[in-house]
mmCIF file of the C-alpha atoms, coordinates in Angstrom:
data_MODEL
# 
_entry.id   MODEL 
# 
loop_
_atom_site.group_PDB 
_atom_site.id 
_atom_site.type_symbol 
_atom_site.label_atom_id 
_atom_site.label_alt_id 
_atom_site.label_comp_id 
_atom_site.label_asym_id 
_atom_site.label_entity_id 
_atom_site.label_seq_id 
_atom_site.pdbx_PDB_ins_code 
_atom_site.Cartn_x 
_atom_site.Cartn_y 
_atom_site.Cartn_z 
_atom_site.occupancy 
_atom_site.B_iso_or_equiv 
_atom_site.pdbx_formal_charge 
_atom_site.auth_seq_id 
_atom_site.auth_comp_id 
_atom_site.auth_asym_id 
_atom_site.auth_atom_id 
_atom_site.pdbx_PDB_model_num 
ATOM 1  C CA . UNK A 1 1  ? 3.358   0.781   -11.306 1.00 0.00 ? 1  UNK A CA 1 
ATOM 2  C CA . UNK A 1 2  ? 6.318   3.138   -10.974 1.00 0.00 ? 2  UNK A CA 1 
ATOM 3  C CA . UNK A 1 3  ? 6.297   6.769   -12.423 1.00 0.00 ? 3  UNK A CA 1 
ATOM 4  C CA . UNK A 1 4  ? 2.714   7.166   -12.171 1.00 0.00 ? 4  UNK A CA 1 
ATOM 5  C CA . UNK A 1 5  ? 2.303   8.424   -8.268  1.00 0.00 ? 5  UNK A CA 1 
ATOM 6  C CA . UNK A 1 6  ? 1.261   5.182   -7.195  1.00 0.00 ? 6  UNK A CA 1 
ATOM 7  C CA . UNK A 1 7  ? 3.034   5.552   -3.633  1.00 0.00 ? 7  UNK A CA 1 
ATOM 8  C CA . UNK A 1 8  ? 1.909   8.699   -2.752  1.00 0.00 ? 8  UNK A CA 1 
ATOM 9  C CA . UNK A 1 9  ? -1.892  7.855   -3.649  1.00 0.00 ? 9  UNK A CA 1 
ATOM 10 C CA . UNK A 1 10 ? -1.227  4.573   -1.271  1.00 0.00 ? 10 UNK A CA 1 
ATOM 11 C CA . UNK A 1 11 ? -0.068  6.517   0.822   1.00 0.00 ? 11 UNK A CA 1 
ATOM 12 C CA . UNK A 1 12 ? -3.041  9.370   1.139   1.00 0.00 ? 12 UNK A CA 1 
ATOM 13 C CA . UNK A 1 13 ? -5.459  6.941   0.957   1.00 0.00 ? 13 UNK A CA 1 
ATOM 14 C CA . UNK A 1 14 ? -3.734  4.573   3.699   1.00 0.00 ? 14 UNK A CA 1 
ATOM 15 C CA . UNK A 1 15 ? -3.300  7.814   6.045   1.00 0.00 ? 15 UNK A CA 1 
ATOM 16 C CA . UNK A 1 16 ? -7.346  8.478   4.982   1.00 0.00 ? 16 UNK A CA 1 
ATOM 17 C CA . UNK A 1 17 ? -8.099  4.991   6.358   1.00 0.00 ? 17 UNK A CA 1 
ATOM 18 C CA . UNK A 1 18 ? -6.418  5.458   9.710   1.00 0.00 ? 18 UNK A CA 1 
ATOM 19 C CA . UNK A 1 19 ? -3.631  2.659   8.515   1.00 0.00 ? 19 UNK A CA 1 
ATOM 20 C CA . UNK A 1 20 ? 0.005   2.163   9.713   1.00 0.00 ? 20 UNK A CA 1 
ATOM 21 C CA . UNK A 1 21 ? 2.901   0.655   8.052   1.00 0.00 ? 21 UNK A CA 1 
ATOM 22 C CA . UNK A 1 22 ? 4.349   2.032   4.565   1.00 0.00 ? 22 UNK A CA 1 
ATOM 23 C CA . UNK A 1 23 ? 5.055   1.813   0.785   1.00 0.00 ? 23 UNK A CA 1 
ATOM 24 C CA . UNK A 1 24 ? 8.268   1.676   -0.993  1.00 0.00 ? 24 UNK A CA 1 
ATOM 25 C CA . UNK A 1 25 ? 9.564   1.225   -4.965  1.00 0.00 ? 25 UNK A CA 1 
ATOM 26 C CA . UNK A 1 26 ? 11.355  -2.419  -4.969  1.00 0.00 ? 26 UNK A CA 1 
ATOM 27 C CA . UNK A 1 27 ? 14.545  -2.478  -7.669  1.00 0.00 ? 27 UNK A CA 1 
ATOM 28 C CA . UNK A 1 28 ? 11.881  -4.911  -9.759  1.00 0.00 ? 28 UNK A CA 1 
ATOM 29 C CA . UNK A 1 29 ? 9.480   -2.161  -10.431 1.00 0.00 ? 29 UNK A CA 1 
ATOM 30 C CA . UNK A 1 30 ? 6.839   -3.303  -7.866  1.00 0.00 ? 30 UNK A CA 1 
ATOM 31 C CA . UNK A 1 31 ? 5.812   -1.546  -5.358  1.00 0.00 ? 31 UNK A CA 1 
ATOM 32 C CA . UNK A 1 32 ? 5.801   -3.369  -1.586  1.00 0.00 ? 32 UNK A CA 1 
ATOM 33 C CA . UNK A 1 33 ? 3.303   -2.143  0.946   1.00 0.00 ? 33 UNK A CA 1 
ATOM 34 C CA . UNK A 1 34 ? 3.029   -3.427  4.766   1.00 0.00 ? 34 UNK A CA 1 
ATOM 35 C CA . UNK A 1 35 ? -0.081  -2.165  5.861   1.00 0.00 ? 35 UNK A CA 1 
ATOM 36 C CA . UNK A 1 36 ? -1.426  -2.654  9.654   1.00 0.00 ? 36 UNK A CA 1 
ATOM 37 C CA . UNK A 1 37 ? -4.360  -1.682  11.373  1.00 0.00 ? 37 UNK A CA 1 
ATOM 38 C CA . UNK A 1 38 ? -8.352  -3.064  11.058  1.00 0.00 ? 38 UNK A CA 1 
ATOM 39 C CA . UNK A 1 39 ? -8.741  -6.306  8.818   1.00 0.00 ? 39 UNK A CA 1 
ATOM 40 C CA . UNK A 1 40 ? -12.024 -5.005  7.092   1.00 0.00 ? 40 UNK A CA 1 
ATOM 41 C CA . UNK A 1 41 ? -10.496 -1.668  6.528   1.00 0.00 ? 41 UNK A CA 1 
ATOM 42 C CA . UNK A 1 42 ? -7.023  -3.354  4.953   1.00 0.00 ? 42 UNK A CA 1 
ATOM 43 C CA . UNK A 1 43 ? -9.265  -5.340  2.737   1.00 0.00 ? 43 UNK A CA 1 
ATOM 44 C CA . UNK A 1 44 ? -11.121 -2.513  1.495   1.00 0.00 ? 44 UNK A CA 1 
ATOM 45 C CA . UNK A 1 45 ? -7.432  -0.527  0.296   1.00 0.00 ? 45 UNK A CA 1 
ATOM 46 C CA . UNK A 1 46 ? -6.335  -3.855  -0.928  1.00 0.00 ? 46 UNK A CA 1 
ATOM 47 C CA . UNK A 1 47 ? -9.696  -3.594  -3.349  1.00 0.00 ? 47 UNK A CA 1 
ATOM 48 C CA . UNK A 1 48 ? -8.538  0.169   -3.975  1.00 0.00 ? 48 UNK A CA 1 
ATOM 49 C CA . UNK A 1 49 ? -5.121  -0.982  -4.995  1.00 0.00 ? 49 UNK A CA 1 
ATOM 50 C CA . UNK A 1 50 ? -6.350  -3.116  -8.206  1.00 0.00 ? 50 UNK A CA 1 
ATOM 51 C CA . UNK A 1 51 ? -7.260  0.458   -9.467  1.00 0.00 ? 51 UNK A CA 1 
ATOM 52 C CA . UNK A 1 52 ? -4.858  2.444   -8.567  1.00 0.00 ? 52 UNK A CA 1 
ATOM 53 C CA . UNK A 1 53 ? -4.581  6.326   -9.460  1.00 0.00 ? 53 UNK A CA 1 
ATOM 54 C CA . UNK A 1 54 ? -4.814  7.279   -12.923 1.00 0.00 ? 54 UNK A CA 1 
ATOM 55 C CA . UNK A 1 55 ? -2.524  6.444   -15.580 1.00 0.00 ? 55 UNK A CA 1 
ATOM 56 C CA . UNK A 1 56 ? -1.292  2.840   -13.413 1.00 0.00 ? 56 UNK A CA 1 
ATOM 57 C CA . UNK A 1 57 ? -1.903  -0.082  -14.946 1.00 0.00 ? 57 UNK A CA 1 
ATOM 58 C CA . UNK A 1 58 ? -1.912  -2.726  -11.732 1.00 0.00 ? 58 UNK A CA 1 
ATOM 59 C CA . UNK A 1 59 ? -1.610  -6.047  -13.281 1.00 0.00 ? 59 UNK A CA 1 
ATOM 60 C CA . UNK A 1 60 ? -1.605  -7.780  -10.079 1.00 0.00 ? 60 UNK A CA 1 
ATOM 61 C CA . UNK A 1 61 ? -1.685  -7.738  -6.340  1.00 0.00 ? 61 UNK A CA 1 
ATOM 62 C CA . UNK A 1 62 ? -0.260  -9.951  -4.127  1.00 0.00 ? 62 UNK A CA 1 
ATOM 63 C CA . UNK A 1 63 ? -1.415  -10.601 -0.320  1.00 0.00 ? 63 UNK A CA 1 
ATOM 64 C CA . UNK A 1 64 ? 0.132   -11.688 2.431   1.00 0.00 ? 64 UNK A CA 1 
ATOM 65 C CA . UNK A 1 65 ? -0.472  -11.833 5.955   1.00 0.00 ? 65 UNK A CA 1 
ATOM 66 C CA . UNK A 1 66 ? 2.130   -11.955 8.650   1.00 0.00 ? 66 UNK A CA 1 
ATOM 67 C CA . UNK A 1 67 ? 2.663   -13.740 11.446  1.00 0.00 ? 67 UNK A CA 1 
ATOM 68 C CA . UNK A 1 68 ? 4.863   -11.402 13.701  1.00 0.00 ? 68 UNK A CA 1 
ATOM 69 C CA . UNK A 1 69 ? 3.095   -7.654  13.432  1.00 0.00 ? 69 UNK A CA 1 
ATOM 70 C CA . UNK A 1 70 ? 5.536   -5.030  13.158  1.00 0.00 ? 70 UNK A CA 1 
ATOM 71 C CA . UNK A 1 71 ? 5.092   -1.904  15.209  1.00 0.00 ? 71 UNK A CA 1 
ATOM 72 C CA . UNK A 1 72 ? 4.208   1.080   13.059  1.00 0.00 ? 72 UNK A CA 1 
ATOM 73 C CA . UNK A 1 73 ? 2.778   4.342   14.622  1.00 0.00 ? 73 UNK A CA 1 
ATOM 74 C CA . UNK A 1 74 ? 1.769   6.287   11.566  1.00 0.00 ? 74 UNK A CA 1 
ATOM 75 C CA . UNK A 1 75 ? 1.810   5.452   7.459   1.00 0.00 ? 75 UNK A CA 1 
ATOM 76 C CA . UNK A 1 76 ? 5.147   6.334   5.534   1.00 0.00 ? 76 UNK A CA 1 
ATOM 77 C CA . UNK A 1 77 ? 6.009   6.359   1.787   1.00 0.00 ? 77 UNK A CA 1 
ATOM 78 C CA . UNK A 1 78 ? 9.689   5.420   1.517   1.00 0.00 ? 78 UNK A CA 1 
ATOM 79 C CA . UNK A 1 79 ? 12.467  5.976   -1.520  1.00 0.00 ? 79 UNK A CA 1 
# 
């Protein structure tokens, strides 16, 4: 979902939600995502992210949870 603004709509939306963690372009052509903050809200992006903004064409999303929780304090969109 590259070239379409698929990070930076993650990203608004995730800040929208009150979410920490970020979203980053992997060499593959995904996009990666570690998201913290509440479980119902998380699921309700993760629901968000099948759509996308317009013009991506998700073809799957893939969900894990961690064990260790990293420490974010606000929502990022890295390179």
């Amino acid at each position: 979902v590259q070239g379409v603004g698929y990070r930076r709509w993650f990203e608004k939306l995730a800040i929208a939600l009150k979410l920490n963690g970020y979203v980053k372009n992997l060499p593959t052509g995904e996009v990666e995502a570690v998201v913290v903050g509440d479980e119902t809200v998380i699921l309700m992006l993760i629901k968000h992210c099948y759509i996308g903004p317009t013009h991506a064409q998700v073809t799957q999303v893939e969900q894990q949870n961690l064990v260790q929780m990293p420490e974010y304090i606000d929502f990022k969109m890295l390179r």
